[in-house]
N, C-alpha and C positions, 0 to 999 in steps of 0.2 A: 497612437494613443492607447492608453495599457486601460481596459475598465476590470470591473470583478469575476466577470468569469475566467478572464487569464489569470488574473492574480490566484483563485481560485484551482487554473488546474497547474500553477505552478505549485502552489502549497500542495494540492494532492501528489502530485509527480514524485515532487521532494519526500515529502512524507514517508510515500510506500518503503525509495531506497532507505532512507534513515530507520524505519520500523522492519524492514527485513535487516539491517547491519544490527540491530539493538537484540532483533531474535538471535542471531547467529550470535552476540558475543554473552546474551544472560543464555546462553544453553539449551536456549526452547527450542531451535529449529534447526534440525538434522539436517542432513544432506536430503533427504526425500521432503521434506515439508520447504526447503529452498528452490528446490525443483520443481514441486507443484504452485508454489508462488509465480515465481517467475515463466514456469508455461502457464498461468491464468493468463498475466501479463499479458507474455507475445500474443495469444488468442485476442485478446480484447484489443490487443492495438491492429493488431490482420482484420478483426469481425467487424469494432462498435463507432469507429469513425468517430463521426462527431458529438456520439455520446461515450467515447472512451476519458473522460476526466470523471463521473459521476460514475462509470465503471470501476474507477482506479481508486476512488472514494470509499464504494463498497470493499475492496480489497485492504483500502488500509484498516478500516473497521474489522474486518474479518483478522489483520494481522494485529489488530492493538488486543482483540480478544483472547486469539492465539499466546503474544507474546504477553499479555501484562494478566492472564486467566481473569479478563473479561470487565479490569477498572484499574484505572491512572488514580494512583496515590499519589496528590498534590505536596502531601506535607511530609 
């Protein structure tokens, strides 16, 4: 049985990749800022266990601010 916290760290999971593929193609994120993305990543899945989806949460936050300079224009 699937409840919301999967669904949860499947949407964050998903997310992170999508929002670092969107940095690298609008030009925000160099090769050093994909490198420090993704070693937060590996660390948080090695360290936070069974709070690494709420970890990966905070990461996409950090990368929607990164990439979009800190708000999602809807329209």
């Amino acid at each position: 049985m699937i409840g919301a916290p999967v669904i949860g760290a499947f949407v964050a999971f998903w997310a992170f990749w999508v929002l670092l593929l969107a940095g690298v193609l609008r030009g925000e994120l160099g090769l050093r800022g994909i490198l420090v993305f993704l070693a937060l990543w590996v660390i948080g899945y090695s360290a936070f266990g069974l709070f690494f989806t709420s970890y990966v949460a905070a990461l996409d936050i950090a990368l929607v601010f990164t990439v979009f300079h800190g708000d999602v224009h809807l329209t």
